[in-house]
N, C-alpha and C positions, 0 to 999 in steps of 0.2 A: 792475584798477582802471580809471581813466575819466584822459582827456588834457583833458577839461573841467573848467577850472576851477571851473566852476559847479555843479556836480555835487557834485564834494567840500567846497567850502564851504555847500552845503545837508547832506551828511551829518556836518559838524561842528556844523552850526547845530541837529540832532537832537539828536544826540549830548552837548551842552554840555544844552542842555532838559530831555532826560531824567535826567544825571546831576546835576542840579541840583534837582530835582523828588522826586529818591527812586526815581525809576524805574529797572529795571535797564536798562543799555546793550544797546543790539540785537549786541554780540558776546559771547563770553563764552571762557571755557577750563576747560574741566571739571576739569584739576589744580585749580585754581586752589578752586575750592570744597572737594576735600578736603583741600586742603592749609591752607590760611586756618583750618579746624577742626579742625585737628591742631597748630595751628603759631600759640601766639596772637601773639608779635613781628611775625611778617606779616601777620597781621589791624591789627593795632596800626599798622603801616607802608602801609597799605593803606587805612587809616584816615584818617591824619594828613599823603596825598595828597590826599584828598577832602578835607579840611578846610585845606588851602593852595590850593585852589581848582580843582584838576585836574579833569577828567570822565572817565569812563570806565576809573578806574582798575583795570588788575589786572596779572594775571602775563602775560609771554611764555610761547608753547607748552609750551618747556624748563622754563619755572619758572627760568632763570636771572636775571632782572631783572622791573621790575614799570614798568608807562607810564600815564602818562595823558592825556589831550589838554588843550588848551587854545586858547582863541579867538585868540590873538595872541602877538607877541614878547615882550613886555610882562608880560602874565599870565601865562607860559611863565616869564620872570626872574623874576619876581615870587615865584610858586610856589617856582623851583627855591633861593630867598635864603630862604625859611622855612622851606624843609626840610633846608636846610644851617646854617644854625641849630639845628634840631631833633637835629641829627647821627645820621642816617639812613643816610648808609651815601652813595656815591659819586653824584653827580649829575649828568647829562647834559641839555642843551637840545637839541633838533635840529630841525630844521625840515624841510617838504616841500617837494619844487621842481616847479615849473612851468612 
């Protein structure tokens, strides 16, 4: 990764464009596609990240949890109160430091 700030707030400023857009995220995890096709709850949950406002959402390597980014504290709460709502399954905020 990069110690410039600036760096990584231009690749969440993609990153948030594309996944708002329709476009896929420039990362991906290949579980992650046959698993979402074999598995529709996490399609569904995978889903209803995107639609609380995440970007980028998909699985960890493991396929043990599923992330997605967000521009701020804010919209990161915001998301995580919808989907706690939604009752989705355990929910974590976390931020990066710099």
């Amino acid at each position: 990764m990069t110690n410039d700030f600036r760096d990584i707030k231009l690749f969440l400023e993609q990153l948030i464009k594309e996944g708002k857009s329709g476009t896929p995220p420039r990362f991906f995890n290949r579980l992650a596609g046959v698993t979402l096709e074999r598995h529709e709850s996490l399609k569904l949950l995978a889903r209803r990240m995107t639609e609380s406002g995440l970007a980028g959402v998909t699985m960890t390597g493991s396929g043990s949890a599923f992330f997605g980014i967000a521009t701020s504290r804010k919209e990161a709460s915001d998301s995580a109160e919808k989907l706690t709502r939604m009752d989705v399954g355990r929910i974590f905020v976390a931020e990066s430091t710099s």
